[in-house]
N, C-alpha and C positions, 0 to 999 in steps of 0.2 A: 816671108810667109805670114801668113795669118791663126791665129789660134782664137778658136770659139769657145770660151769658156760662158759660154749664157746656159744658165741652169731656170729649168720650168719646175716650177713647187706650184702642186696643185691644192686653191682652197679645201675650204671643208667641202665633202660631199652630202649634200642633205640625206635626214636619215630615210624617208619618204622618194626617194631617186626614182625607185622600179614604181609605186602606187603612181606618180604625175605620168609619164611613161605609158602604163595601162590606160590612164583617161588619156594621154595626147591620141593613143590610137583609137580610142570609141569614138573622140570626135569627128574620126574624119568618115563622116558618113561614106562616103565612096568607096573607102579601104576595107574588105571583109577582115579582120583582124582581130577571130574570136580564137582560133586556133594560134595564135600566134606566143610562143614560150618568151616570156622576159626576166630574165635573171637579172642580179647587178651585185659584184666585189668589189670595193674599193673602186667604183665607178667606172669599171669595168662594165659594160652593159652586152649581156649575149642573148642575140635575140634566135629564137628555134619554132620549128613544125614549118606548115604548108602553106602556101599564100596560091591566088589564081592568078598571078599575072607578073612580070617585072616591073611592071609600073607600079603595081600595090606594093611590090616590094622596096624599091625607091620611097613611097610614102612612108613605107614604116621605118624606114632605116633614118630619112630626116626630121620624124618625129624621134625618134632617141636620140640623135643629136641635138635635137633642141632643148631638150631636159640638160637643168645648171647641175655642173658638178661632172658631165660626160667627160670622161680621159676617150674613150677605145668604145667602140662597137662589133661588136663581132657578131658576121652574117651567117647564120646557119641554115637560113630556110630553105625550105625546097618550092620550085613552081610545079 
């Protein structure tokens, strides 16, 4: 058998996580993502409210991935 003891320790989270986050989504001009809730714990990032589309929602969900320091996103939005 095989035993996987590979342990993930994740860096620092920058304290600024959720502010980058909020500009990744203003920039993307095509995404409406003025309603859009972004919380962040321990790089935990929960994103909430309404979007118009799942394509906008896709945008927003890999702009909080692309913010450094992202463990987990969690999708709450509604279409």
């Amino acid at each position: 058998g095989l035993v996987n003891q590979i342990r993930l320790v994740p860096g620092d989270v920058p304290h600024d996580i959720q502010e980058r986050i909020e500009k990744a989504l203003h920039r993307h001009a095509d995404v409406e993502a003025s309603h859009v809730e972004v919380s962040v714990e321990e790089g935990v990032v929960r994103l909430g409210g309404p979007v118009a589309s799942a394509r906008a929602r896709d945008e927003i969900r890999r702009a909080a991935w692309s913010a450094p320091g992202v463990l987990e996103v969690i999708d709450e939005m509604a279409i």
